[in-house]
mmCIF entry with sequence, helices, sheets and N, C-alpha, C, O atoms, coordinates in Angstrom:
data_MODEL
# 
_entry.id   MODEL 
# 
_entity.id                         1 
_entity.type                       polymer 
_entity.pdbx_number_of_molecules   1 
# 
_entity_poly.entity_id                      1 
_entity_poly.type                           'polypeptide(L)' 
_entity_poly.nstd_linkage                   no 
_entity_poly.nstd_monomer                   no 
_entity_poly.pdbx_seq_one_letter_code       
;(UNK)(UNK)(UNK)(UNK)(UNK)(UNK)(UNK)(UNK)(UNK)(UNK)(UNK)(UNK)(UNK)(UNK)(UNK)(UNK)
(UNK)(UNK)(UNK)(UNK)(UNK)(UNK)(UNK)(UNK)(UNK)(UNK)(UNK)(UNK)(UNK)(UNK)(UNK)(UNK)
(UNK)(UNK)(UNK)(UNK)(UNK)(UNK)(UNK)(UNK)(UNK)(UNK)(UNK)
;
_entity_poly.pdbx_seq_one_letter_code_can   XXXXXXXXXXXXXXXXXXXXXXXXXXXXXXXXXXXXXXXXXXX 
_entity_poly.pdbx_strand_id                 A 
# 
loop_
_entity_poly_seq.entity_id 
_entity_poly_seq.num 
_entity_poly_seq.mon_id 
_entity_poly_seq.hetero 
1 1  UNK n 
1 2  UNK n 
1 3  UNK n 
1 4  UNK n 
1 5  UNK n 
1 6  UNK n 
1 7  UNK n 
1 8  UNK n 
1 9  UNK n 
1 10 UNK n 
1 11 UNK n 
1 12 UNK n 
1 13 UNK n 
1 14 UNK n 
1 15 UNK n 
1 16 UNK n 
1 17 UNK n 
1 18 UNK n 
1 19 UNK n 
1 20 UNK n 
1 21 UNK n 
1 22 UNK n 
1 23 UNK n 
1 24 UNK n 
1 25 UNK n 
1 26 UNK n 
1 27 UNK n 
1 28 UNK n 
1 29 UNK n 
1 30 UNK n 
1 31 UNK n 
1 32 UNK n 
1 33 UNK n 
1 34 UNK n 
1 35 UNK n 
1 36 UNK n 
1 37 UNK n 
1 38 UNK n 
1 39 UNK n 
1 40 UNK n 
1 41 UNK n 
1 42 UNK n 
1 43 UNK n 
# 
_struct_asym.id          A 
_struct_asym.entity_id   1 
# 
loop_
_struct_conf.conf_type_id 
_struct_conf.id 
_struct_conf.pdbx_PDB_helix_id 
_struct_conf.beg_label_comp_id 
_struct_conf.beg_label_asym_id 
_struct_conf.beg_label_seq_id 
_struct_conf.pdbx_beg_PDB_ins_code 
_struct_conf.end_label_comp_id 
_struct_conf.end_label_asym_id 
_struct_conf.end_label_seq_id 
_struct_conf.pdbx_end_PDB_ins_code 
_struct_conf.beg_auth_comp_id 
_struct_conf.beg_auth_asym_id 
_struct_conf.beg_auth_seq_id 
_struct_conf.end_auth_comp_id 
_struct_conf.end_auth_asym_id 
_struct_conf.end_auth_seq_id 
_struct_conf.pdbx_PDB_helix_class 
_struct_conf.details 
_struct_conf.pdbx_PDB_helix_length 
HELX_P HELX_P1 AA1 UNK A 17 ? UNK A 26 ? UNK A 17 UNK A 26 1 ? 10 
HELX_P HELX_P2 AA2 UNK A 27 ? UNK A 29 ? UNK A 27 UNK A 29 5 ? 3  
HELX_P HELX_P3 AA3 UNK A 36 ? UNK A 38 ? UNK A 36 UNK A 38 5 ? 3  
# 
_struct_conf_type.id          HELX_P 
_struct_conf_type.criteria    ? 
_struct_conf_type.reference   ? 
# 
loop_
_atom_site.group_PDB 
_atom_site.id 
_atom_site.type_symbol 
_atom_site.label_atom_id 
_atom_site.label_alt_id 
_atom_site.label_comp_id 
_atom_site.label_asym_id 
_atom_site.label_entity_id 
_atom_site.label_seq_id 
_atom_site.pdbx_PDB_ins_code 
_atom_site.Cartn_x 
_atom_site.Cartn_y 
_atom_site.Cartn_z 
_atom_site.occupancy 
_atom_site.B_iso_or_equiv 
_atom_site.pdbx_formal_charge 
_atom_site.auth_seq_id 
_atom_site.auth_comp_id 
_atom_site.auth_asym_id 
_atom_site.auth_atom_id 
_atom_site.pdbx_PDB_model_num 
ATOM 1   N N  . UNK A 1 1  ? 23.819 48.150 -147.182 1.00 0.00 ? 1  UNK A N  1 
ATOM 2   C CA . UNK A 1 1  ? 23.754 46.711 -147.215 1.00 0.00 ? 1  UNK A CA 1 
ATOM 3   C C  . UNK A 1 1  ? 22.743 46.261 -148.252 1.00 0.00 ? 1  UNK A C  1 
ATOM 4   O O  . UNK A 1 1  ? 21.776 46.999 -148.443 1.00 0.00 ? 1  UNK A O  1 
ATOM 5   N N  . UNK A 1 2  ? 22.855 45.115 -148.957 1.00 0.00 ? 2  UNK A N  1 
ATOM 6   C CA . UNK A 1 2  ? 22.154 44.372 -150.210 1.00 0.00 ? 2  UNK A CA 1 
ATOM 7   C C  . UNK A 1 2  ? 21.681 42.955 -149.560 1.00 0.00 ? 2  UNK A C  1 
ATOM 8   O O  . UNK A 1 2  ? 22.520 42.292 -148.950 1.00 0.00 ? 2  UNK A O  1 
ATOM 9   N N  . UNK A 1 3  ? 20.877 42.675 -149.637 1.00 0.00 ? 3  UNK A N  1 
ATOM 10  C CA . UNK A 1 3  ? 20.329 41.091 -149.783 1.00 0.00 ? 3  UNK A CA 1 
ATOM 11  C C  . UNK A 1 3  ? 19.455 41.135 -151.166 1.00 0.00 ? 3  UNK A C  1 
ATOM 12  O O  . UNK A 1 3  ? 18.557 41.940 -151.410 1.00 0.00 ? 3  UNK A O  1 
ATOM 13  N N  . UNK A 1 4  ? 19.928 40.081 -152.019 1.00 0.00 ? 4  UNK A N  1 
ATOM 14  C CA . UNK A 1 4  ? 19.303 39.704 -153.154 1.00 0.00 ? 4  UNK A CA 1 
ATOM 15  C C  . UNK A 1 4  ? 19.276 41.165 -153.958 1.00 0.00 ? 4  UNK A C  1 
ATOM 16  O O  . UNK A 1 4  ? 18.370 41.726 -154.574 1.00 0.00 ? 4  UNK A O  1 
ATOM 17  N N  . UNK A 1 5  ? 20.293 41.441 -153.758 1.00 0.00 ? 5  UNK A N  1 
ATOM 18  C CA . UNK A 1 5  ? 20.905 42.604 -154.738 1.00 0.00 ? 5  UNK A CA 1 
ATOM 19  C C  . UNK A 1 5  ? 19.587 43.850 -154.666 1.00 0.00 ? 5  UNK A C  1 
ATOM 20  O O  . UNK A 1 5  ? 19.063 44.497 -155.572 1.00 0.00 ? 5  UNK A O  1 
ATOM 21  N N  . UNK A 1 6  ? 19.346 43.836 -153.163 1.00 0.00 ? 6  UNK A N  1 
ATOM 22  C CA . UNK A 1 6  ? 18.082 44.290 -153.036 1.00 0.00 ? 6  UNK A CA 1 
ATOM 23  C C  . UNK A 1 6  ? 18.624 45.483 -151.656 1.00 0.00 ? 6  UNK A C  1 
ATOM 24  O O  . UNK A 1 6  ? 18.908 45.042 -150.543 1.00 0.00 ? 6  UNK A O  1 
ATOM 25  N N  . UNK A 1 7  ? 18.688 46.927 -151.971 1.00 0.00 ? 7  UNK A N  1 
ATOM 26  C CA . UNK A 1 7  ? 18.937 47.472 -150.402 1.00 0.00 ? 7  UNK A CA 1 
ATOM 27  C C  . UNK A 1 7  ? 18.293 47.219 -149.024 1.00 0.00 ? 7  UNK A C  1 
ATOM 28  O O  . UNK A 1 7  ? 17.175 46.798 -148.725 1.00 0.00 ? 7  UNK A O  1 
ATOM 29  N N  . UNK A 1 8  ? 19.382 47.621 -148.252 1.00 0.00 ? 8  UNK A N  1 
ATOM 30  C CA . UNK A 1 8  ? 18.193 46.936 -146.870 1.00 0.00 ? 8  UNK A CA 1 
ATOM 31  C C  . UNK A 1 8  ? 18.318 48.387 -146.052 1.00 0.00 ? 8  UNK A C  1 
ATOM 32  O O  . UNK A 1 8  ? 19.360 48.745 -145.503 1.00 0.00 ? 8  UNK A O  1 
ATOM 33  N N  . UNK A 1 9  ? 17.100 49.149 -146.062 1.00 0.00 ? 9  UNK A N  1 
ATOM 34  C CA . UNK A 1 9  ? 17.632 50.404 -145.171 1.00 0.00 ? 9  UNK A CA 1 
ATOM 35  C C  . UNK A 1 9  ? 17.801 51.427 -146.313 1.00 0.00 ? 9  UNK A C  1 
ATOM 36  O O  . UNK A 1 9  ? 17.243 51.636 -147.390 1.00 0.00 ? 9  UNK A O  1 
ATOM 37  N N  . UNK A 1 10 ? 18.941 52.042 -145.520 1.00 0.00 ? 10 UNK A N  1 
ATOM 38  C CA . UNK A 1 10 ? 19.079 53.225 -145.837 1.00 0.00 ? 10 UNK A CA 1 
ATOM 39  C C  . UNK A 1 10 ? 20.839 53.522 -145.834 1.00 0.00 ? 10 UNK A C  1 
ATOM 40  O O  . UNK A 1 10 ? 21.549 54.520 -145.956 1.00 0.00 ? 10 UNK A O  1 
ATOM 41  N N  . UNK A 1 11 ? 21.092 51.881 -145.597 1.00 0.00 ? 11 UNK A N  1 
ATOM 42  C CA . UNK A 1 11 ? 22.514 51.290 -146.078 1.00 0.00 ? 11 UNK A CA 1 
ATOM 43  C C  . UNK A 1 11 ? 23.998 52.353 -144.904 1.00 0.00 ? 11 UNK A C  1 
ATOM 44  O O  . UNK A 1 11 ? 25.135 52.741 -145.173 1.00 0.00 ? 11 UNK A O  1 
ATOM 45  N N  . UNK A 1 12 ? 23.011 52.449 -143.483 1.00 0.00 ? 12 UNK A N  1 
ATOM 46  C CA . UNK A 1 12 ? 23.535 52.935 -142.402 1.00 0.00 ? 12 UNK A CA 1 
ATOM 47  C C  . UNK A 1 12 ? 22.875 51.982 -141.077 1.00 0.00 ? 12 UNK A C  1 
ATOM 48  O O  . UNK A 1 12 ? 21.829 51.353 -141.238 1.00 0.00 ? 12 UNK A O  1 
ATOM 49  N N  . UNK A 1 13 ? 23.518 51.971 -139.958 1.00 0.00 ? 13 UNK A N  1 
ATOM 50  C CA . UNK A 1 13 ? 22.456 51.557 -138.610 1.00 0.00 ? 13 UNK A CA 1 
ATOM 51  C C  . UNK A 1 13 ? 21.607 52.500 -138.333 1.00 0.00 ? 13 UNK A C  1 
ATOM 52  O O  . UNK A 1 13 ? 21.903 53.660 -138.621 1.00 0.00 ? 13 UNK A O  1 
ATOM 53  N N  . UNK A 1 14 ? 20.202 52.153 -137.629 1.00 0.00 ? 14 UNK A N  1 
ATOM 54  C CA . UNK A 1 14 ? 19.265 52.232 -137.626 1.00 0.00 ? 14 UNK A CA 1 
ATOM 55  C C  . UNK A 1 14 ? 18.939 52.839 -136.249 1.00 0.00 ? 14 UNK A C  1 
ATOM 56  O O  . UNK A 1 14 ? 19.573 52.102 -135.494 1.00 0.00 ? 14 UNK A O  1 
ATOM 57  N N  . UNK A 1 15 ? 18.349 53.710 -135.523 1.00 0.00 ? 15 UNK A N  1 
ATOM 58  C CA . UNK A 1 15 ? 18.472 53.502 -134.667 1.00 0.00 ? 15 UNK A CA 1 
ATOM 59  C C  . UNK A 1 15 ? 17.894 52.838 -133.227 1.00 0.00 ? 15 UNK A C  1 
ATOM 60  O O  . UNK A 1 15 ? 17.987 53.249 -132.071 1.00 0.00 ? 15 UNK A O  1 
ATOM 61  N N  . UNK A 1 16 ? 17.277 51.671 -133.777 1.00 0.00 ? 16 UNK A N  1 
ATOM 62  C CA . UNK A 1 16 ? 17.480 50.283 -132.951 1.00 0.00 ? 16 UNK A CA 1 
ATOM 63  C C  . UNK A 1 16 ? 18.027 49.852 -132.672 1.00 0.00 ? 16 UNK A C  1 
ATOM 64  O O  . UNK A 1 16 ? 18.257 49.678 -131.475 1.00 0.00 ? 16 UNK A O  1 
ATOM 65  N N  . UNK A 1 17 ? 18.971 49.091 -134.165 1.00 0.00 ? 17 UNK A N  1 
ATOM 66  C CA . UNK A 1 17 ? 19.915 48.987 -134.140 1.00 0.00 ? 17 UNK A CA 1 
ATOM 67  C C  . UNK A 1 17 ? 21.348 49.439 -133.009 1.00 0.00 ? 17 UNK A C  1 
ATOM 68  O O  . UNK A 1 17 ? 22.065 48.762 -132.272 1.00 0.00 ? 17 UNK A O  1 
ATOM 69  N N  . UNK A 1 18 ? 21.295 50.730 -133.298 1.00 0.00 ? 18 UNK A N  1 
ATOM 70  C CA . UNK A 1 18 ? 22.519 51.834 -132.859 1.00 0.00 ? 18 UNK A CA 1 
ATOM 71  C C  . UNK A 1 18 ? 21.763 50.898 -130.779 1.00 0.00 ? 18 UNK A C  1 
ATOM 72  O O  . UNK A 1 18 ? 22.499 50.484 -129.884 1.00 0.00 ? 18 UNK A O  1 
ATOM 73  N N  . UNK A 1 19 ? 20.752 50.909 -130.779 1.00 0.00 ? 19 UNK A N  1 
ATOM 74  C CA . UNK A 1 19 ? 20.280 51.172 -129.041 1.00 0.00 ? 19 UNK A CA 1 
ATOM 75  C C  . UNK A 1 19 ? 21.124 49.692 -128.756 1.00 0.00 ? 19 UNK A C  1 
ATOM 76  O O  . UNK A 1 19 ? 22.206 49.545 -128.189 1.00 0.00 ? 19 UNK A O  1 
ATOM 77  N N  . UNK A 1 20 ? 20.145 48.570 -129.414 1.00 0.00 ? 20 UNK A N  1 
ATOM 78  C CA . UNK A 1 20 ? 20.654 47.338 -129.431 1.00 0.00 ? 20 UNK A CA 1 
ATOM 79  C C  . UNK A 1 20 ? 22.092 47.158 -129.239 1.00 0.00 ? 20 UNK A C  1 
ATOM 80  O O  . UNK A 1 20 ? 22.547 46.801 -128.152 1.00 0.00 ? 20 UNK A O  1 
ATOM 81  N N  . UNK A 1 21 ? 22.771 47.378 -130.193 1.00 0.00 ? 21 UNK A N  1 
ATOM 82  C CA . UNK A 1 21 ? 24.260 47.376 -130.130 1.00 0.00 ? 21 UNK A CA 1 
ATOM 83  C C  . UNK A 1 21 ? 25.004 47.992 -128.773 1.00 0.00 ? 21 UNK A C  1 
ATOM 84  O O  . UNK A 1 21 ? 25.666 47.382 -127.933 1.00 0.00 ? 21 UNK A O  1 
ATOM 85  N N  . UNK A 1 22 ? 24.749 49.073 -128.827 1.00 0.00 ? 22 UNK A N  1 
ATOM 86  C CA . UNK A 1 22 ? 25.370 49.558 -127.260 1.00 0.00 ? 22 UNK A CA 1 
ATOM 87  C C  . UNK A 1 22 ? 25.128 48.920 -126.247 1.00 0.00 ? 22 UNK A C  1 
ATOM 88  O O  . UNK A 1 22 ? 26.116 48.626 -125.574 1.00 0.00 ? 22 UNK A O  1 
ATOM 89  N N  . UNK A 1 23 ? 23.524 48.378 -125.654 1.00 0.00 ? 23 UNK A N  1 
ATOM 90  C CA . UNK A 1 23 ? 22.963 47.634 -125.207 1.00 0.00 ? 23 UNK A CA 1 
ATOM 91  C C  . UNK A 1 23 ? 24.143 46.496 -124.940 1.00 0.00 ? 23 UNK A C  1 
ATOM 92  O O  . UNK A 1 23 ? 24.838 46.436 -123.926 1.00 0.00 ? 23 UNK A O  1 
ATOM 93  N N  . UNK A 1 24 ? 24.211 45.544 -126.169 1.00 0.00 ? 24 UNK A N  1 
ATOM 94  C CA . UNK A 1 24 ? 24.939 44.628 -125.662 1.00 0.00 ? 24 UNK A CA 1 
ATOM 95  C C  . UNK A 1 24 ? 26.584 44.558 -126.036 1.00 0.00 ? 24 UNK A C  1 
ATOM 96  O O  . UNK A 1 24 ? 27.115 43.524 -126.439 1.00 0.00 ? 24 UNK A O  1 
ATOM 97  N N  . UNK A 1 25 ? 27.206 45.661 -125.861 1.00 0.00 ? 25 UNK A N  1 
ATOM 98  C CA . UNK A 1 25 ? 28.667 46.181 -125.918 1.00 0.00 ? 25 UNK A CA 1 
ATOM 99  C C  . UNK A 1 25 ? 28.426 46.387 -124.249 1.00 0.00 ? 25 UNK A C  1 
ATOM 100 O O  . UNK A 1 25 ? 29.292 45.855 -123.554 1.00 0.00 ? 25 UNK A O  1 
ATOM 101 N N  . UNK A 1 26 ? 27.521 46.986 -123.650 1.00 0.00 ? 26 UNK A N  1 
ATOM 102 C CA . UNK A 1 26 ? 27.354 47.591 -122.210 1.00 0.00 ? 26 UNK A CA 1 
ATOM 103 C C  . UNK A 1 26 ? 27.477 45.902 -121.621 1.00 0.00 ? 26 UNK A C  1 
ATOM 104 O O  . UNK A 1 26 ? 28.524 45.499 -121.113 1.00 0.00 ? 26 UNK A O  1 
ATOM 105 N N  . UNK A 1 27 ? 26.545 45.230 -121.741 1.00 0.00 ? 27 UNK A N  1 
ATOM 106 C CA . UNK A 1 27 ? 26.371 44.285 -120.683 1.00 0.00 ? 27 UNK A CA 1 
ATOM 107 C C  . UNK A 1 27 ? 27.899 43.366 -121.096 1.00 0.00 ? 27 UNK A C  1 
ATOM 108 O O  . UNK A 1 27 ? 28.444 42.855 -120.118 1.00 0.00 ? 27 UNK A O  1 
ATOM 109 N N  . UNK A 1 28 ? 28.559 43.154 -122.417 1.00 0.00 ? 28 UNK A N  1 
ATOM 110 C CA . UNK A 1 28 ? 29.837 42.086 -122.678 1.00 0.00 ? 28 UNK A CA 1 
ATOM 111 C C  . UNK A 1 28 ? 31.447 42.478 -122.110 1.00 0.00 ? 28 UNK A C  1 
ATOM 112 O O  . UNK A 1 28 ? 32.482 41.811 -122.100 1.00 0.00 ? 28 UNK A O  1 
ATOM 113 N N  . UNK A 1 29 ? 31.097 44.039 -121.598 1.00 0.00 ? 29 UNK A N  1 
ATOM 114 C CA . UNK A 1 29 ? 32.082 44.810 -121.651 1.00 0.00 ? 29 UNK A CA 1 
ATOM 115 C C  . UNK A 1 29 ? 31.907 45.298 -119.698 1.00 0.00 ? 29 UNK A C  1 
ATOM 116 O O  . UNK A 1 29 ? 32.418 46.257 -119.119 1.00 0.00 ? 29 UNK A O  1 
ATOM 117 N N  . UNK A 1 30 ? 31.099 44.319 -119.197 1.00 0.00 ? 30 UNK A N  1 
ATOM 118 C CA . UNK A 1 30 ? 30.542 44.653 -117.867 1.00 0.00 ? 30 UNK A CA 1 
ATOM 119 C C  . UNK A 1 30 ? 30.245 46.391 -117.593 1.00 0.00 ? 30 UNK A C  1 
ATOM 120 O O  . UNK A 1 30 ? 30.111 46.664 -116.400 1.00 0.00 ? 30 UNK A O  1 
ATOM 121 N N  . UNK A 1 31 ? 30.172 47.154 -118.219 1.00 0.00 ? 31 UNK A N  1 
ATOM 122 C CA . UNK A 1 31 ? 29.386 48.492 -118.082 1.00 0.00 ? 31 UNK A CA 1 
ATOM 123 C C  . UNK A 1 31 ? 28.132 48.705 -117.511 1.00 0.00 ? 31 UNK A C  1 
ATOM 124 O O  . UNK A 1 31 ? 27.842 49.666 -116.799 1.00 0.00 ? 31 UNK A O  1 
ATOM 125 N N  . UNK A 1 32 ? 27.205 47.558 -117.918 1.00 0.00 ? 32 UNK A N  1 
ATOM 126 C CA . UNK A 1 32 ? 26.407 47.246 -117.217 1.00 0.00 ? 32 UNK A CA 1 
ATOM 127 C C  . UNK A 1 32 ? 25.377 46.816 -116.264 1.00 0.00 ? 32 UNK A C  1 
ATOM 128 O O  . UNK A 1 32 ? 24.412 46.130 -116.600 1.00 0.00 ? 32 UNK A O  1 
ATOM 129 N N  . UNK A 1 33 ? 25.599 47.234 -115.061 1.00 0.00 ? 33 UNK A N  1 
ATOM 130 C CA . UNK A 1 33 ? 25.147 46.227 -113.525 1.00 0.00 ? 33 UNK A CA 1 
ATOM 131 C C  . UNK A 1 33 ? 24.334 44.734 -113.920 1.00 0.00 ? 33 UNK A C  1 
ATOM 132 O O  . UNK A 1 33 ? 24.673 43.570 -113.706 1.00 0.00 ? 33 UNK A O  1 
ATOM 133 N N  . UNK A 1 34 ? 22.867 45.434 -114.726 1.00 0.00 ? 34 UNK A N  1 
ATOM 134 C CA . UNK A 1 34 ? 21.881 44.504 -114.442 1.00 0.00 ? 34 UNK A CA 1 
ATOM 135 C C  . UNK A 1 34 ? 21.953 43.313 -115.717 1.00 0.00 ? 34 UNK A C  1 
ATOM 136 O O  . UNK A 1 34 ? 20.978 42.724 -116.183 1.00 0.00 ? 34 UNK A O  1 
ATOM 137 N N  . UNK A 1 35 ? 23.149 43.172 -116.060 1.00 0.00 ? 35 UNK A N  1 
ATOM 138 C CA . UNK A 1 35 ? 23.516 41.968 -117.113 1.00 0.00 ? 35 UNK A CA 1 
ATOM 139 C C  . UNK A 1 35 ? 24.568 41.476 -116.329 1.00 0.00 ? 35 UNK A C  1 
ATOM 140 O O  . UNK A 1 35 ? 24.924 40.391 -116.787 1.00 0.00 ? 35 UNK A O  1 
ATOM 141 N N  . UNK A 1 36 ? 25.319 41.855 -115.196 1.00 0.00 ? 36 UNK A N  1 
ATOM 142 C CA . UNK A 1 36 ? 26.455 41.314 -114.690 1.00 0.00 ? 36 UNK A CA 1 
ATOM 143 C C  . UNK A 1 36 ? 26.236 39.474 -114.746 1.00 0.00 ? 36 UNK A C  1 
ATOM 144 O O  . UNK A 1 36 ? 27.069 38.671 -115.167 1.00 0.00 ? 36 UNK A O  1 
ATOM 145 N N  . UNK A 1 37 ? 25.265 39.255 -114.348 1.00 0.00 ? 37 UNK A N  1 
ATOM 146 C CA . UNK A 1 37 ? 24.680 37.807 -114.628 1.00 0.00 ? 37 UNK A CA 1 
ATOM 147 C C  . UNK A 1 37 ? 25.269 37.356 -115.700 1.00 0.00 ? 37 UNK A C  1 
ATOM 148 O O  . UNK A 1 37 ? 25.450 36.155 -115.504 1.00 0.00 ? 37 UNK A O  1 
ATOM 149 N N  . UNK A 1 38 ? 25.567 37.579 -116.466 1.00 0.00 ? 38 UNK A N  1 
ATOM 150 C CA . UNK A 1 38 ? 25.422 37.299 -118.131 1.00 0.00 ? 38 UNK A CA 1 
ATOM 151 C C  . UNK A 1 38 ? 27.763 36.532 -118.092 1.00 0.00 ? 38 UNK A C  1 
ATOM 152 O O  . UNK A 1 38 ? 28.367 35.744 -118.820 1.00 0.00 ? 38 UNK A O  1 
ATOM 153 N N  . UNK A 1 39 ? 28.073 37.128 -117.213 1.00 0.00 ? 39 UNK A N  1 
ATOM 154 C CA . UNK A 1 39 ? 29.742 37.195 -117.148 1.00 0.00 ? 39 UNK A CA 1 
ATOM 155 C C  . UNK A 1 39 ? 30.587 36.362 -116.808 1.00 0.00 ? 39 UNK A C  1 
ATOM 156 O O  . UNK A 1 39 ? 30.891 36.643 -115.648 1.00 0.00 ? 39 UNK A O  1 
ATOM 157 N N  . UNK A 1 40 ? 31.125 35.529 -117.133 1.00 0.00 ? 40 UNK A N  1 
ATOM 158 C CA . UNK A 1 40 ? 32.367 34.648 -116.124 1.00 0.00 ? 40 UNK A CA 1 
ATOM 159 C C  . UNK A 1 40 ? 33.484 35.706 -116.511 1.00 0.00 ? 40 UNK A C  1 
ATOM 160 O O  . UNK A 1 40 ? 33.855 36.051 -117.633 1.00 0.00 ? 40 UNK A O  1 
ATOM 161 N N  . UNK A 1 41 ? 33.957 36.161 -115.134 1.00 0.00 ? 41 UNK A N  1 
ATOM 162 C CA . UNK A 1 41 ? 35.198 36.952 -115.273 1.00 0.00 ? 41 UNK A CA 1 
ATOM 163 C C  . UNK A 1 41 ? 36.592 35.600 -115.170 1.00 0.00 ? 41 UNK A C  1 
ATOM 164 O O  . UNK A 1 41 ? 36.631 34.565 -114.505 1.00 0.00 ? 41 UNK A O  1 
ATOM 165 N N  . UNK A 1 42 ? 37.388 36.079 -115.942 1.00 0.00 ? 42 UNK A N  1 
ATOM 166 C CA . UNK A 1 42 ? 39.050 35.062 -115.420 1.00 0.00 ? 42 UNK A CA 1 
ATOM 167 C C  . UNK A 1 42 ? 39.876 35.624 -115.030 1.00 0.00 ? 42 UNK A C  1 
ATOM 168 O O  . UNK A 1 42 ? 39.733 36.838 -114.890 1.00 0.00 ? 42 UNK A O  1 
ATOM 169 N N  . UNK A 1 43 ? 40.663 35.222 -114.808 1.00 0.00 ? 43 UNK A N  1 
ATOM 170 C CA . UNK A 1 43 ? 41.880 35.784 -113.769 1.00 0.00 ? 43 UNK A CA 1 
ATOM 171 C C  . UNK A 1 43 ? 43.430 35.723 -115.187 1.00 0.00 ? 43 UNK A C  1 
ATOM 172 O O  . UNK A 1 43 ? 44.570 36.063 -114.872 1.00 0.00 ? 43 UNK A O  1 
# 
């Protein structure tokens, strides 16, 4: 990745990133109990 034609990284995810992301794939994807809060399920 570039901002201002400038690299950012190491032009891969990070692994914060990588934690973060799963993180909130777990709680959007209800995988996660203690985000269930976070959900309106529909029918």
């Amino acid at each position: 990745r570039e901002y201002d034609d400038r690299q950012i990284g190491e032009g891969r995810r990070g692994p914060i990133t990588t934690i973060i992301q799963k993180t909130f794939f777990d709680a959007v994807q209800g995988k996660n109990p203690k985000y269930e809060h976070w959900l309106t399920y529909v029918k």
